[in-house]
C-alpha positions, 0 to 999 in steps of 0.5 A: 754590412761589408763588402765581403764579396766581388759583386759588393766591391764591384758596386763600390767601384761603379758608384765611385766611377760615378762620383769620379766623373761627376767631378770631373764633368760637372764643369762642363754643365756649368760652363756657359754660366761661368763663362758669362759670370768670369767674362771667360773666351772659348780659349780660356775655358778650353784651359781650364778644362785641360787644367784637370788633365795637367796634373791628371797625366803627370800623376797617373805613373806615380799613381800606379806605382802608389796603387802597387804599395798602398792598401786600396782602403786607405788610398781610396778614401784619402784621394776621394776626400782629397778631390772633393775638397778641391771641387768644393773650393772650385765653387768659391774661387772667381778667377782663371788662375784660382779656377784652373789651380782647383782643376789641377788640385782635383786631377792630382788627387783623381789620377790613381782612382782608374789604376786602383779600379784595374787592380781591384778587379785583378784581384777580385776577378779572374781572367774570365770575368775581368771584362765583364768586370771593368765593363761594369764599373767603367759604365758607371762614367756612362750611365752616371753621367746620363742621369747625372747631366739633368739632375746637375743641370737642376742643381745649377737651376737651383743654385747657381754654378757654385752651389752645383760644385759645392754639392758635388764635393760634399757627396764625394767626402760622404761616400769616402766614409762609406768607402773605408767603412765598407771595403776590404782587401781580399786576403787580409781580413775578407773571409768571404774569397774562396781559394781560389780567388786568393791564389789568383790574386796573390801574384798581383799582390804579394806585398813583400816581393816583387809588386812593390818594387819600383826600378828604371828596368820596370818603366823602362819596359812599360815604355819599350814595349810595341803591345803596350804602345798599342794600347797606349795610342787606343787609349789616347785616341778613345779618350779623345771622344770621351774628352769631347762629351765630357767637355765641350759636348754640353757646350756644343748643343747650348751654342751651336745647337741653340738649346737652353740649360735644361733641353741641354742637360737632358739631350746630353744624356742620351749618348751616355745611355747609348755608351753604357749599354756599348760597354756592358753589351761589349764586356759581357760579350767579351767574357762570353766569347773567351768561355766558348773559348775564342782567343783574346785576339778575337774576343778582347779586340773585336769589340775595342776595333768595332767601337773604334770605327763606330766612334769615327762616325760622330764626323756625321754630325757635321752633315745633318741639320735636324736635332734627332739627326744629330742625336743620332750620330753622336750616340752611336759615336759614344756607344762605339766610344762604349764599346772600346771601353773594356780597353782596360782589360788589356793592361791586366792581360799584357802587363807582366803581373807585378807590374800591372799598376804602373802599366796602368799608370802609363796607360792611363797617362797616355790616356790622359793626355788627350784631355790636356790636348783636346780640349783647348785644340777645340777651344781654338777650332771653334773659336768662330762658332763652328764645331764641324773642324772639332767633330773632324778632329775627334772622328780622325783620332777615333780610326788612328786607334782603330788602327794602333789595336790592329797593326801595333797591339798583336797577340794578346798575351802576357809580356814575358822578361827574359831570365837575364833582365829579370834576374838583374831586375831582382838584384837592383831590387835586392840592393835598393832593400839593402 
């Protein structure tokens, strides 16, 4: 059995979503544990889960000019084994330092699997379904993790913190096998993509001309652009929620809240589920809105500003006492989060269309350096034991998003080079060739 249709590369993106924050949050369940067992302050916990960010932010523009030149079916399973290893290890070291280098180690090899996502559904998808696209793998992160948390709280029951990491790597390097063994790139040897499918995707993957050339005038663009800034400022600031449940959230309901492992684990699942419906009703919609033909300004921004200013409304958290409440308002603060999560449909659109990797390496880099500052900013807010600084904080940066999408992003449109920068674009590349 190939993956030789969309909807099949479409489920391995999804159940790699799911394995990629699998890794990446299973700290965040095991955290009161290795706090006791390493004799960790907030502070250094807040470190170690930054440390995932370090390299995860560094890597992502290198990683979006790899996903530009490197066949995703080769890097996909090298990363994926990579980043499990490092999760495997990470349940055998018993220091900060050792624990911190394996969270860097995973961020490293992580940091192209979201570029390499974005240009598969390039490829696979057209413009009027690519949202309904990223809506669905993106949700993998969502529900993954709604029914992930009670499950991973259980392995930990079971066997200890270390044990839960070792698990978790082992599935990652199963699925990489299944990964190579399965997908296939689109105009090589997949029969199965029609035409039409093949002419969209041939200027987002024409290996021999532009796509794989790297030059200071390409990340000069992706940095000088106000459109994309825009969307590199939404990102920060929607990462920023997301950072917060998948980190200190857990942390949040055991301590502050006063609930056990298990309670945790299973209230921490509702506002995932709230997120993965925000995301597909959001994705879907979109699509259907850019069908019956409403512009991108409305269909593509609309759902990313609402999800925005519903995020703002975890800051309510900080008003109620009773635990439904509470529930409550941070899961219509995730499902907003869920809402703006088709963001990624905006790097495809607005990026020039060979440079849509490392668009979406800076994208995600500015991205990704919400999870370098929030958390250890959360780790001293809360040094006290109150986390209502912390849900300020999160529910601020959720409307300067909001913001950025309305006043900075503009019409939603491809960014054109002028003739002159593109003709020197492509004599620089043709002397680097020679």
């Amino acid at each position: 059995m190939k993956a030789a249709n969309k909807f099949g590369v479409l489920a391995l993106i999804f159940i790699s979503v799911v394995i990629n924050y699998m890794d990446r949050t299973n700290i965040s369940v095991a955290a009161n544990a290795i706090s006791e067992d390493l004799s960790l302050t907030s502070v250094q916990m807040g470190i170690i889960f930054s440390a995932f960010a370090w390299t995860y932010s560094i890597m992502q523009i290198p990683g979006g000019m790899i996903v530009d030149v490197v066949k995703v079916r080769i890097l996909y399973p090298f990363i994926l084994v990579a980043w499990s290893l490092a999760t495997i290890v990470q349940g055998l070291v018993s220091s900060l330092a050792a624990m911190v280098g394996c969270r860097m180690a995973i961020g490293f090899f992580e940091a192209p699997s979201y570029p390499a996502n974005n240009k598969i559904v390039t490829q696979w998808f057209s413009q009027q379904e690519r949202a309904s696209a990223i809506a669905v793998y993106t949700s993998g992160q969502f529900i993954g993790l709604a029914f992930l948390m009670p499950v991973l709280a259980l392995i930990q029951e079971w066997f200890g913190w270390r044990g839960l990491f070792i698990v978790s790597g082992v599935i990652g390097i199963v699925w990489a096998a299944i990964w190579y063994w399965l997908y296939r790139e689109p105009r090589s040897d997949n029969g199965n993509v029609t035409r039409q499918e093949r002419d969209q995707t041939s200027s987002v993957n024409n290996d021999g001309e532009r796509s794989a050339a790297v030059s200071w005038a390409n990340i000069r663009l992706a940095f000088s652009s106000r459109k994309l800034w825009g969307i590199y400022i939404g990102q920060f600031c929607l990462g920023s929620t997301l950072i917060f449940f998948l980190t200190w959230f857990p942390t949040y309901l055991a301590e502050y809240r006063g609930m056990g492992d298990l309670k945790t684990g299973l209230l921490a699942s509702i506002p995932f589920l709230a997120a993965f419906f925000g995301v597909l009703l959001s994705g879907f919609t979109s699509d259907w809105l850019v069908r019956r033909g409403y512009s991108n300004e409305f269909a593509r921004k609309t759902p990313v500003i609402l999800g925005l200013l519903l995020s703002g409304s975890v800051i309510g958290a900080n008003y109620v006492e009773s635990i439904s409440a509470v529930t409550f308002f941070l899961s219509l603060a995730f499902f907003g989060n869920g809402l703006a999560s088709i963001n990624w449909v905006f790097v495809s659109l607005i990026a020039p269309r060979h440079m849509v990797g490392l668009v979406g390496g800076c994208f995600n880099f500015i991205g990704g350096l919400s999870a370098v500052v929030i958390p250890v900013a959360i780790g001293f807010l809360v040094q006290d034991g109150d986390f209502r600084p912390a849900l300020a904080l999160i529910g601020t940066l959720a409307l300067v998003g909001l913001c950025s999408y309305v006043f900075l992003v503009g019409k939603v449109e491809e960014i054109k080079i002028p003739a002159a920068e593109s003709d020197q674009a492509d004599l620089s590349q043709a002397a680097e060739r020679t």
